[in-house]
N, C-alpha and C positions, 0 to 999 in steps of 0.2 A: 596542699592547702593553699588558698588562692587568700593572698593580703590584699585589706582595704585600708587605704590610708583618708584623715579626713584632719582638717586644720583646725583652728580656731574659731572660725566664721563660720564654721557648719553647724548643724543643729540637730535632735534629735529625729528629726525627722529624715535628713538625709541618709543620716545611720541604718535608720527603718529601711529604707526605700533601694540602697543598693545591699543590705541583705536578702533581701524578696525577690529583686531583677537577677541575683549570682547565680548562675546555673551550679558552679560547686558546691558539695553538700557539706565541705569542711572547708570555716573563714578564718581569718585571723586578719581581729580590728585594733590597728593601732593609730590611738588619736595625740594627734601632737601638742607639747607641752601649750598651756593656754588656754585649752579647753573646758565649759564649761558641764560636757557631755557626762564626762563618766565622774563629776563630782557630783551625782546627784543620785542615790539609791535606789531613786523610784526608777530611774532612765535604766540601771542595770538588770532590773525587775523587766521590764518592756522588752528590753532586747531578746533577755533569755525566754519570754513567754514567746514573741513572733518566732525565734530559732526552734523552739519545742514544737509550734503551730504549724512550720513548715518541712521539720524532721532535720534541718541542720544542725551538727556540731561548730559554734562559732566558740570564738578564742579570744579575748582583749588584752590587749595591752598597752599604756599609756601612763600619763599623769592624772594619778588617781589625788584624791582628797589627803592630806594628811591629820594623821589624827594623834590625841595621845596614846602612848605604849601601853599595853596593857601590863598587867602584873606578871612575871616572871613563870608563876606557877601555871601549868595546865595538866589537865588530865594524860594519863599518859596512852603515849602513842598518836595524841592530835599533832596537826600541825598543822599551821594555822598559815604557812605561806611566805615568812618573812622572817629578818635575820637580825638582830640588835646592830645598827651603825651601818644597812645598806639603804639606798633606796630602792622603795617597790617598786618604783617602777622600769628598774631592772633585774625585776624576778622572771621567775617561766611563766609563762601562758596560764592565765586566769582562766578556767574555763566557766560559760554562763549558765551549760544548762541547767544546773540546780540553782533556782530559785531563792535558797539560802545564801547570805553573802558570810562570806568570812569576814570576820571580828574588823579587822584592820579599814573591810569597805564601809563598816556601818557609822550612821551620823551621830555627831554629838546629840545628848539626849536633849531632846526638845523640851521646853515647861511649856505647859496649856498654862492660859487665864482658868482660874477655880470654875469648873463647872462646865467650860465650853473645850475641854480635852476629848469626849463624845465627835461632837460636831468636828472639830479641826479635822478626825483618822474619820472623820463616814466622807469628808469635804474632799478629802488628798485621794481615798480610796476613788470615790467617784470621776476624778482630774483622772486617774492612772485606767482608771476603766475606761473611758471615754479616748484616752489617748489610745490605750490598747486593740479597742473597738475601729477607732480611726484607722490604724495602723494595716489592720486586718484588712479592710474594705478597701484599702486604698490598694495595698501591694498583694494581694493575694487571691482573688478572681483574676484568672484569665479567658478570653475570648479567642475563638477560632471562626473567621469571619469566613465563606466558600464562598465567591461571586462565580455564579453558570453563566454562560456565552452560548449563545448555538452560536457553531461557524457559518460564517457567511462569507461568499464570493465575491467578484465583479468579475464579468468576462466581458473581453473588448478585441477589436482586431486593428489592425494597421499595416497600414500596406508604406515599404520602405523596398531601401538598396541596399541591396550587400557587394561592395567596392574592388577590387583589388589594387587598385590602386590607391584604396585609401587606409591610412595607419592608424587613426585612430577613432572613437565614435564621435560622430558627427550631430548631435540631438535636434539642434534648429533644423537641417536639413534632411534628418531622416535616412544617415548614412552609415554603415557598422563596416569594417575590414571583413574581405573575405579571402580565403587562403582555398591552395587548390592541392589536394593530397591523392598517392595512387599506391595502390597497395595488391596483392597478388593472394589470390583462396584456389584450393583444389581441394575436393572430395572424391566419394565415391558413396553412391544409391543403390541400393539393391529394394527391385518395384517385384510390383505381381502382374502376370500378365493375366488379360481378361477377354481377349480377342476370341473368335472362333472359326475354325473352318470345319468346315465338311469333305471327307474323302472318301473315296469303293470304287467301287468298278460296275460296267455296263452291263444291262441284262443283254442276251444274246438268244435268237433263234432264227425259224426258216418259215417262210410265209410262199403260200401259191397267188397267184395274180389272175383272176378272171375277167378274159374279152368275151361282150355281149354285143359286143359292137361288129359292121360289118368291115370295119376297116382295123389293119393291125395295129398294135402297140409298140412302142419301142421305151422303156426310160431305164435312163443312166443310173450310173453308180452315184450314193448321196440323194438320190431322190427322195424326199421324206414321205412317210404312211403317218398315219396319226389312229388311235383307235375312236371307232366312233360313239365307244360307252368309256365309262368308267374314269373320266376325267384327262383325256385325250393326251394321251403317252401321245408322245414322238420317237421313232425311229428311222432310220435311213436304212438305203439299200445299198449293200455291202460290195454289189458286182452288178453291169447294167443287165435287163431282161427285156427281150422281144417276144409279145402275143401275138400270134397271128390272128387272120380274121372269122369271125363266129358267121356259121351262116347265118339266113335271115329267120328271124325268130326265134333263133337261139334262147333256150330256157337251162335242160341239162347238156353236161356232159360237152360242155362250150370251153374253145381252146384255154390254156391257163400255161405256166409259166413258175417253176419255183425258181427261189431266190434265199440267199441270207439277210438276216437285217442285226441292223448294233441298235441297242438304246441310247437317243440322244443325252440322255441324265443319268447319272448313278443312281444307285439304289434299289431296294427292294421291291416297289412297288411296278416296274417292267417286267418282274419275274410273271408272264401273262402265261395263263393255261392255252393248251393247244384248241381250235375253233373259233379266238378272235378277232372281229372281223376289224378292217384296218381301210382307209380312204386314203389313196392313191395319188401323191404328188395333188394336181390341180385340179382333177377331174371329181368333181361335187355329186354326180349321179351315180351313184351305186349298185343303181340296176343295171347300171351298163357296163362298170372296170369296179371290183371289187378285190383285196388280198384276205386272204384265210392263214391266220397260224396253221401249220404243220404237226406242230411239235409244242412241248411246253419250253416257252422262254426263261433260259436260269442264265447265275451269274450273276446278277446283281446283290450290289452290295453298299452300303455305307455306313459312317462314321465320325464322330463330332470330337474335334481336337482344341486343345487352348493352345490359342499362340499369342506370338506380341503382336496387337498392332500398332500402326500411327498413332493412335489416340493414347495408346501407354505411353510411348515414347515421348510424347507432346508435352503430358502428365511428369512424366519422372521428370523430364530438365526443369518443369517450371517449376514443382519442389524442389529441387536442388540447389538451381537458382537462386531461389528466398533463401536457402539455407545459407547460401554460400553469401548474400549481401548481411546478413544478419550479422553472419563470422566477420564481415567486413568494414561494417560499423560501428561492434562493439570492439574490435581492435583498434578502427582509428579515434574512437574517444579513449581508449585506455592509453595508447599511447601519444596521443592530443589530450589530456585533461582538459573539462570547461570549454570543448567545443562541442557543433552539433549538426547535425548533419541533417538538414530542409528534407522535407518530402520533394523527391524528382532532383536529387541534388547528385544522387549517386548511378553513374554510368557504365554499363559491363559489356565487356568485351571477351569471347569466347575465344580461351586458347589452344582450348583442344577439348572433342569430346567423340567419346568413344562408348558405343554400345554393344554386352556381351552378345546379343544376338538381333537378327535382324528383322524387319518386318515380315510376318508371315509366317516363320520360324515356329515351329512348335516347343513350348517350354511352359513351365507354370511360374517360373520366375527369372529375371533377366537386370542384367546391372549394369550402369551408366556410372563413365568418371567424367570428373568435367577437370577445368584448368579456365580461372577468368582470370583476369586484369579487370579492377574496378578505380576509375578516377572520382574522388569526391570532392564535391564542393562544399566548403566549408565554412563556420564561421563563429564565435565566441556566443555561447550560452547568455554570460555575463552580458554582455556588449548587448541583447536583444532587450532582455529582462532590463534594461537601464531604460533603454529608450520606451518601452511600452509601460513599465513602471509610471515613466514619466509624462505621458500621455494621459494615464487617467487619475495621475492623482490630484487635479482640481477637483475632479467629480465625486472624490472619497465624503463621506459627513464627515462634519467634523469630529464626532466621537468616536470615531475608528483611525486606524492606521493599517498600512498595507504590511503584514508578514512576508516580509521577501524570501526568506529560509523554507514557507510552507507554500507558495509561490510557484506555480506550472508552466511553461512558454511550449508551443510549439511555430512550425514553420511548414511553409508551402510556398515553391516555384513558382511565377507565374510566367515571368519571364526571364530566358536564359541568352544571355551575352559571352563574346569572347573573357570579355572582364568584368561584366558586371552585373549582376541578376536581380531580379527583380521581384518580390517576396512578401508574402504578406504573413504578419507577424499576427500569432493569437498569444492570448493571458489568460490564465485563470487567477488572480490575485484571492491571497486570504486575506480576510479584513480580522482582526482583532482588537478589541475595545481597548481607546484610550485613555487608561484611568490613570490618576494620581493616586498614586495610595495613601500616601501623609495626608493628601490632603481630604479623602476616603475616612482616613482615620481621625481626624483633625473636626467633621462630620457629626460623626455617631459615639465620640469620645465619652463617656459616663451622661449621656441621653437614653430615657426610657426607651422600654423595646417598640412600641408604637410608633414613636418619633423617626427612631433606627429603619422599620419594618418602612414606612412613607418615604425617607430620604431614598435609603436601596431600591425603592421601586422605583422611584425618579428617573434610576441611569438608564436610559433609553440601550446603551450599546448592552446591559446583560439582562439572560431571560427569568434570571431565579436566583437565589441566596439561602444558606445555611447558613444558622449562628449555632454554634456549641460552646457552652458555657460552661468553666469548671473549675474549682469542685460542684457541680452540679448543683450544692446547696444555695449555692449565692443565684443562682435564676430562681429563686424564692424574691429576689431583692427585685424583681425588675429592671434593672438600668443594666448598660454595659460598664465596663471596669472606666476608672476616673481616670487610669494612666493609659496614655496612646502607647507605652512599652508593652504593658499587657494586651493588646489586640494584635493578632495577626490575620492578615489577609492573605490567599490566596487566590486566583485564577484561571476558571479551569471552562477548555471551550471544548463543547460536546461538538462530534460528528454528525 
């Protein structure tokens, strides 16, 4: 039970007003001797009507009125609260919410002037309603005030130094410390290879060589034939062959010459039937040196293999790579807190890298370890975010303010030094509206919803407002509550 204590200078009405504000639903009000509060019947009336109206059990105690003792006698089993030779107002806890007062609270009997006893109880009744009516309006509407923000940005860039020889940030000149960290990643990749080759073997057969010519022939072994249909195979001659000379006019039955030949290419398509005809090293006229297959040309053969190549291999380190700076960054901010590490800031050095198979290799899949050394250059998150903060906050309006907690920084290299780099700083700043709230609520304090609905629109920095009123019935009344205790405001910035 949460006690209100109140003095002599206080008034009925403060009584009122931190019963309404107690968030406890059980009070106990004790008013100190002097008071003229609880000497008055109608005041004890009000109290217990606002406690009944807000579902509170309240509880008084204090320097009540005294009165004379009543008679001895009472109906049996009442009791009426008090003890012949104590004072009440060192009894237990009065409770209010009955409306009835016991014997001891009630006042001495009043005399009307003849006639005007009517008017005096319709006069006092009225005083107690009006007070009661007050009481109500003032402490029991409350307001829940929503002010919407869209979020808003400013993005700006700056180009600064990051130092190492220097210790602390530097804002006039544009200087932040920067530290140098080296830290050690090893993996292992397992890629897919996608390379291709082709392998078989050569088709093989025996070709005759026709001289039409009056002089002999001679060619070497390796002399290439080509066929003169069919998309001009090449083969070579396997051992060298000399024609001798054709007489003159030779048409049939003219000297010739067999030989073997290999196909220059794998595959199946050398496998030539026997009868085709074939052009002879250099010699372009056919009517004069022609070769004839023999025989049908077999043996050939081929077949399409995956292996690794250069292009996997190129592929697997430079994802591993990433993988392995990533591992490297996120270590040295964990173990660096609030720093941050620049784009082009972090340097790798390969300390070993070994792959399961090799170019050319046939396989469908193949794995790479690597071992780097990576040096980072580094530099305080904070330390940036101060300096670029401080950069654009002349340019802020005035009804905003920069949220440094919802606040973004990055970085980029421009120029790298033995000590000192050179770097341009970006910001995404959040801007969120600077409102007073007292003074928000100080505003729209027991002003019509109209008046409310114009001021809130006023504040440039929000895009929209809900008001919920309640108990619901008193937005019957139009105004907001009289008390700035009854309004709450909240704050809320959409994405």
């Amino acid at each position: 039970m949460k006690r209100l204590e109140f003095n002599e200078n206080q008034k009925l009405a403060d009584v009122l007003r931190a019963i309404s504000e107690e968030l406890d639903k059980e009070i106990e009000i004790f008013v100190q001797p002097g008071s003229d509060i609880l000497k008055i019947s109608t005041n004890i009336e009000v109290i217990g009507s606002l406690a009944e109206s807000l579902g509170k059990k309240v509880v008084i105690k204090g320097d009540f009125e005294e009165v004379p003792k009543e008679p001895a006698t009472k109906e049996k089993g009442e009791n009426l609260g008090f003890v012949e030779g104590k004072d009440v107002a060192t009894q237990e806890e009065v409770p209010v919410k009955k409306t009835r007062l016991p014997s001891f609270l009630k006042l001495p009997q009043l005399r009307f002037p003849k006639g005007r006893k009517r008017i005096y109880i319709a006069a006092g009744t009225l005083v107690a309603s009006v007070v009661i009516m007050f009481s109500v309006v003032w402490f029991v509407p409350k307001a829940n005030v929503t002010l919407m923000a869209e979020t808003q940005f400013k993005e700006a860039e700056l180009s600064l130094i990051a130092s190492s020889s220097s210790e602390e940030v530097d804002i006039d000149k544009g200087i932040i410390p920067l530290k140098v960290l080296e830290t050690n990643q090893e993996d292992v990749l397992e890629a897919k290879a996608t390379g291709t080759k082709t392998v078989g073997t050569q088709a093989e057969g025996r070709v005759k060589i026709v001289n039409r010519e009056t002089s002999s022939k001679k060619f070497f072994a390796g002399t290439k034939i080509k066929t003169l249909t069919g998309g001009s195979l090449n083969f070579t001659l396997d051992n060298s062959a000399t024609v001798s000379a054709a007489p003159l006019g030779c048409t049939n039955n003219c000297p010739e010459a067999a030989v073997n030949v290999t196909a220059t290419a794998i595959g199946e398509k050398s496998n030539l039937p026997a009868g085709t005809k074939f052009q002879v090293g250099s010699v372009t006229d056919t009517t004069k040196v022609v070769a004839e297959s023999l025989t049908n040309f077999t043996g050939g053969s081929s077949k399409k293999l995956v292996v690794v190549s250069s292009e996997d291999q190129k592929k697997a380190k430079e994802e591993l790579l990433k993988k392995l700076e990533e591992a490297a960054i996120e270590g040295l901010e964990k173990d660096n807190p609030g720093v941050i590490v620049p784009d082009g800031g972090l340097e790798a050095e390969v300390l070993n890298e070994v792959y399961s198979r090799k170019v050319g290799e046939e396989a469908n899949n193949f794995r790479l370890s690597l071992q780097v050394k990576f040096t980072a250059k580094v530099f305080s998150e904070e330390d940036l975010k101060d300096l670029l903060i401080d950069s654009i906050s002349s340019t802020i309006p005035d009804d905003f303010t920069i949220s440094r907690e919802n606040s973004s920084v990055e970085s980029e290299i421009l120029e790298g030094k033995t000590d000192d780099l050179k770097i341009i700083g970006k910001i995404k700043a959040s801007l969120t509206p600077d409102l007073d709230m007292n003074k928000v609520k100080a505003k729209i304090v027991g002003k019509d919803f109209s008046s409310t609905d114009q001021y809130l629109k006023s504040l440039n920095s929000i895009s929209g407002f809900e008001i919920k009123i309640s108990p619901s019935l008193f937005r019957l009344f139009g105004v907001m509550p009289f008390s700035k205790n009854r309004i709450e405001i909240e704050l809320v910035q959409e994405s």
